[in-house]
GUZABA-461398 format. One record per atom (N, C-alpha, C): x, y, z. Coordinates in steps of 0.05 Angstrom, whole numbers, padded with zeros to 5 digits, always signed. Each point is the difference from the previous one (the first is absolute). Example, Ala and Ser with C-alpha at 12.3 -4.5 7.8 and 13.67 -1.06 7.14 Angstrom:
BEGIN
+00264-00114+00156 -00018+00024+00000 +00018+00024+00000 -00007+00021-00014 +00016+00024+00001 -00015+00022+00014 
***
This chain:
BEGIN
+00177+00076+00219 -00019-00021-00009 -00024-00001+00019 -00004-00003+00018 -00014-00001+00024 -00017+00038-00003 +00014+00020-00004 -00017+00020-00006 -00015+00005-00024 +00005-00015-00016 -00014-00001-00025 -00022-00029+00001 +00007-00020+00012 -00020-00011+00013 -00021+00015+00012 +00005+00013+00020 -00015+00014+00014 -00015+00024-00011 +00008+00010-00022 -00019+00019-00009 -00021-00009-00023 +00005-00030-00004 -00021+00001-00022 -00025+00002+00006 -00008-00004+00019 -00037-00004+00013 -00001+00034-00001 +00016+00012+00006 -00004+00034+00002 -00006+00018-00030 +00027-00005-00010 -00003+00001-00027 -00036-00018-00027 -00002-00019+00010 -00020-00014-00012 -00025+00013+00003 +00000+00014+00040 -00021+00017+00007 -00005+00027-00017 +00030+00019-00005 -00004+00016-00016 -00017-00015-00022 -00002-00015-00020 -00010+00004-00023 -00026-00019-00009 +00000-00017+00024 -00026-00016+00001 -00020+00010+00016 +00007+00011+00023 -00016+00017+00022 -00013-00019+00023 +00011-00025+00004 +00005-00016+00014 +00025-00015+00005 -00002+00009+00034 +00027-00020+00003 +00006-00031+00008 +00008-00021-00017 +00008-00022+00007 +00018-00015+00014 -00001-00010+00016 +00016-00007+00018 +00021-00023-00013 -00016-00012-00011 +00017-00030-00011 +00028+00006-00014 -00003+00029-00014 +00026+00005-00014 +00017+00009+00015 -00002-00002+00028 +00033+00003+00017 +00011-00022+00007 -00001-00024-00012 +00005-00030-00007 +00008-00001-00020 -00021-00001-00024 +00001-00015-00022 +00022+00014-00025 +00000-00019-00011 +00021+00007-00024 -00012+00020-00031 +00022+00005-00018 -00008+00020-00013 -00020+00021+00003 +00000+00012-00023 -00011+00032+00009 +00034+00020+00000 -00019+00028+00002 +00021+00013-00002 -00008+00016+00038 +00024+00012-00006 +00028+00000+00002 +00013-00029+00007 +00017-00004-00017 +00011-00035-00006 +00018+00013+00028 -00011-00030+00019 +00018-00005+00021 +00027-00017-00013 +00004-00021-00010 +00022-00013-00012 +00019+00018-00019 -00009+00020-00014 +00008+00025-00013 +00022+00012+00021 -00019+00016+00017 +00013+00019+00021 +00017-00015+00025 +00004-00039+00002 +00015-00003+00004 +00034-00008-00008 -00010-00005-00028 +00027+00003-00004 +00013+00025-00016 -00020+00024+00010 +00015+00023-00005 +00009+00009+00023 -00008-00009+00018 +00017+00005+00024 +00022-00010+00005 +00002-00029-00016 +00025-00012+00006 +00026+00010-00021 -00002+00011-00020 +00008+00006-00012 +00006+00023+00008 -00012+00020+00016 +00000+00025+00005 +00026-00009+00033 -00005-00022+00011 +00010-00001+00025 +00027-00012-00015 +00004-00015-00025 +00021-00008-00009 +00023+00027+00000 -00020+00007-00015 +00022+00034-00017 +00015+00015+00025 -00020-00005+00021 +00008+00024+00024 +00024-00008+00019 +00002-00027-00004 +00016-00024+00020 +00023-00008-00019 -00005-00005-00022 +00023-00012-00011 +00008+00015-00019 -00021+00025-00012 +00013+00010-00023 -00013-00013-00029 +00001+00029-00018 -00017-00010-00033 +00013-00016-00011 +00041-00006+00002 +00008-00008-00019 +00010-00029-00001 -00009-00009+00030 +00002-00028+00004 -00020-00021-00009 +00009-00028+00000 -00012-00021-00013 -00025-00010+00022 -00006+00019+00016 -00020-00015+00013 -00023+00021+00000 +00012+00027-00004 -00019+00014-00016 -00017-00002-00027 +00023-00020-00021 -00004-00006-00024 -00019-00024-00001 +00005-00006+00020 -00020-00030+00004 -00025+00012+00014 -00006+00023+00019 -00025+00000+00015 -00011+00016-00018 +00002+00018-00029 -00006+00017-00013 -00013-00024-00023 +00018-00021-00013 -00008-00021-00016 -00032-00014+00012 +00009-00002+00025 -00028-00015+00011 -00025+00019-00003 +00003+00022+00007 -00020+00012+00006 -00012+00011-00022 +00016+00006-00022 -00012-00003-00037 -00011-00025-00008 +00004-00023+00016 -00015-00010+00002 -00029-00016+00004 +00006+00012+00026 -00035+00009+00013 -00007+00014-00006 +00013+00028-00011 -00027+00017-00010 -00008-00012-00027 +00014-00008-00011 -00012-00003-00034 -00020-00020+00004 +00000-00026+00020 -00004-00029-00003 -00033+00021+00006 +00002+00013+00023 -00023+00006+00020 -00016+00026-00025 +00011+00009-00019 -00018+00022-00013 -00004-00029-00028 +00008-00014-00008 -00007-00016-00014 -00033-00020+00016 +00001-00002+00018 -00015-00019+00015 -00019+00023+00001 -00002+00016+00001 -00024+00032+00007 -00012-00006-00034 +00023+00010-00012 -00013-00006-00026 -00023-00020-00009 +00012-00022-00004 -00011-00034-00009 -00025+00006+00017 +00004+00012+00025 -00036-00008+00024 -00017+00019-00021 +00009+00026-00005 -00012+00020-00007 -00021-00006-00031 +00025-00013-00019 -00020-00013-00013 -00012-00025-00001 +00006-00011+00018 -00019-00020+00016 -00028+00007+00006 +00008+00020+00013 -00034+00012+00011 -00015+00013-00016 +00017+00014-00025 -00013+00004-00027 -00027-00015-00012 +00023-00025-00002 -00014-00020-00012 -00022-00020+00013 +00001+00003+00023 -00023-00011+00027 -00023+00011-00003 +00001+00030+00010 -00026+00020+00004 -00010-00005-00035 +00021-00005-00024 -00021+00001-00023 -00024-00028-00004 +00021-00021+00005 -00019-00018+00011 -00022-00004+00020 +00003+00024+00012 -00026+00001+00020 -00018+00008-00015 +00013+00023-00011 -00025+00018-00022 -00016-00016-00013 +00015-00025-00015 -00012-00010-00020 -00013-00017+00008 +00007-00015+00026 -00022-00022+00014 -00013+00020+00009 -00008+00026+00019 -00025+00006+00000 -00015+00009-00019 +00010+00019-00018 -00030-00001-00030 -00004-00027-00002 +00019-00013-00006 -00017-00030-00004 -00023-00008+00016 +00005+00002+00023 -00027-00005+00021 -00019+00017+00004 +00010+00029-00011 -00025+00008+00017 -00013+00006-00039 +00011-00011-00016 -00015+00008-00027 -00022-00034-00006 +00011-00016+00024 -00023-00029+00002 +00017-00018-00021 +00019+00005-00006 +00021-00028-00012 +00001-00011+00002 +00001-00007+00029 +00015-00017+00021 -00023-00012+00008 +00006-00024+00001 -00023-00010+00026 +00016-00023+00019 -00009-00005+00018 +00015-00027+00019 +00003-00024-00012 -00022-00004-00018 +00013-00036-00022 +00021+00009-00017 
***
């Protein structure tokens, strides 16, 4: 969890070509820190207690959990921001075609 924390400012640098500091804090983004921790726990379940126990069955339940809840929540932003930037579009032609005025 904590290394996937840690690589997103690096990773972000690959593809933005600046690096941000704020995302070795902050939440979402990829590589999902909450992802990669409870695949660890699940991974630390299997190794400690074994696949065919109930506490494996339980740390595997959770963590289908968080991934789905967390690629659903990626989603909904995704067309969130769809629908944002089109409203930008359409408030700026509006302004800069003189629509608009301040009254």
């Amino acid at each position: 969890m904590i290394l996937a924390q840690l690589l997103k400012p690096f990773i972000n640098a690959l593809f933005e070509r600046r690096f941000t500091w704020h995302l070795l804090v902050s939440t979402g983004g990829m590589p999902s820190s909450h992802t990669a921790g409870v695949i660890a726990l699940v991974t630390s379940i299997a190794f400690t207690q074994g696949v065919g126990t109930v506490y494996f069955a339980i740390a595997a339940t959770f963590a289908a959990v968080v991934i789905h809840d967390s690629m659903g929540i990626r989603r909904e932003a995704g067309k969130q921001a769809e629908v944002i930037n089109e409203w930008s579009r359409i408030l700026s032609d509006i302004h800069r075609e003189g629509q608009f005025t301040p009254e």
